[in-house]
C-alpha distance (Angstrom), angle and dihedral (degrees) to the residues before:
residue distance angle dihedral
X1 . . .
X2 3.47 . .
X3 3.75 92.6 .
X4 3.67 82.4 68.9
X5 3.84 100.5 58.8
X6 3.77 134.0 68.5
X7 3.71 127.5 -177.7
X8 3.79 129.7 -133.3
X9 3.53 127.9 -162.8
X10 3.34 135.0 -120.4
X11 3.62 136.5 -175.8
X12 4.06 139.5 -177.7
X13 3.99 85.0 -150.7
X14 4.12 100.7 -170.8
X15 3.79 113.7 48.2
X16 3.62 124.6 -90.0
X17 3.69 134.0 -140.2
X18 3.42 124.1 -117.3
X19 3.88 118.2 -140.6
X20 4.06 90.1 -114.7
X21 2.41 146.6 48.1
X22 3.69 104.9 42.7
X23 3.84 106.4 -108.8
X24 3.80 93.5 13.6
X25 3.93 105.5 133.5
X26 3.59 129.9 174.9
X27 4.05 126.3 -157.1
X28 4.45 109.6 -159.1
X29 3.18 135.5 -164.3
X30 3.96 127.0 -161.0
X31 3.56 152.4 166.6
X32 3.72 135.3 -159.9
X33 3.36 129.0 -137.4
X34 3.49 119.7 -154.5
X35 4.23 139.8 154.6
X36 4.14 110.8 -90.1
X37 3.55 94.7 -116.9
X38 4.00 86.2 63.8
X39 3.71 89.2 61.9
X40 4.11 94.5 108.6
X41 3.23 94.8 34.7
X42 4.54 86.1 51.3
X43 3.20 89.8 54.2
X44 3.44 101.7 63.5
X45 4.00 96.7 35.1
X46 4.01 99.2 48.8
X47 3.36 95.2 79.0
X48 4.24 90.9 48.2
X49 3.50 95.0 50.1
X50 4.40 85.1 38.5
X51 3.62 79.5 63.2
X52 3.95 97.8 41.5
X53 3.90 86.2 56.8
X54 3.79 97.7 40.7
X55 4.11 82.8 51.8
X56 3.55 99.7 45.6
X57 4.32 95.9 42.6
X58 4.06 80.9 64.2
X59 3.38 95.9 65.7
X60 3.99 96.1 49.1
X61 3.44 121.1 95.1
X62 3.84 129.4 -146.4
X63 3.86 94.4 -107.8
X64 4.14 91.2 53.9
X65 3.95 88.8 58.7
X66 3.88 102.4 39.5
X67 3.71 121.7 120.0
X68 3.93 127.0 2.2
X69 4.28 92.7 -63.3
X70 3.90 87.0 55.8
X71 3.90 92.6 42.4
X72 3.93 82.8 52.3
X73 3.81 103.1 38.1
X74 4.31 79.7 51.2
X75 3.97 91.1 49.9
X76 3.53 93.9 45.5
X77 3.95 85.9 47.4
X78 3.72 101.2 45.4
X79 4.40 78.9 44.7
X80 3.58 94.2 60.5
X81 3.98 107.9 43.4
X82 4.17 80.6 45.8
X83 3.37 86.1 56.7
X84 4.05 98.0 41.1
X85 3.76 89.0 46.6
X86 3.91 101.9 57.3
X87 3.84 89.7 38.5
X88 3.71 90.2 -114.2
X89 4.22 99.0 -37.4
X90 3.48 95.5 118.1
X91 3.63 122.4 64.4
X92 3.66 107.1 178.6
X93 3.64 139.6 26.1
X94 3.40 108.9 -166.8
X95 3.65 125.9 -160.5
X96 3.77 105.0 -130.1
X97 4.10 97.9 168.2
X98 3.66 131.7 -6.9
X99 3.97 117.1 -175.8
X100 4.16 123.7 -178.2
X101 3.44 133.5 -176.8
């Protein structure tokens, strides 16, 4: 139910490199979406799995997250370490802006 789901927001605010090519950064935008009585427990993971994201987008490189099957394969990513680093709490990341360069 959708009653039963709020949505935090999460940002990497200063651009981040990407692990190639050299120069390549890219700036993200999220939000989590997670069951209301989570909300404590959200608020203490966000910025963990914030990091977790931030971490794991440095390692990427332009050619993994070309074109709409690297946008997905990066969703589905991002989805899944969100997942494994709230032990389940949040059940969306959404991809609210994505910028490279």
């Amino acid at each position: 139910h959708l009653s039963l789901r709020r949505q935090r927001q999460m940002c990497i605010r200063d651009r981040t490199n990407l692990a190639a090519p050299e120069g390549a950064w890219i700036r993200l935008q999220t939000a989590i979406v997670y069951d209301k009585n989570d909300a404590a427990a959200i608020d203490a993971l966000a910025p963990k799995v914030s990091e977790d994201v931030l971490t794991f987008v440095r390692t990427l490189t332009l050619e993994q997250i070309q074109g709409a099957s690297g946008l997905e394969a990066l969703r589905d990513d991002l989805n899944e370490r969100a997942r494994l680093r709230s032990d389940g709490k949040v059940r969306e990341l959404l991809i609210e802006m994505l910028v490279v360069r």
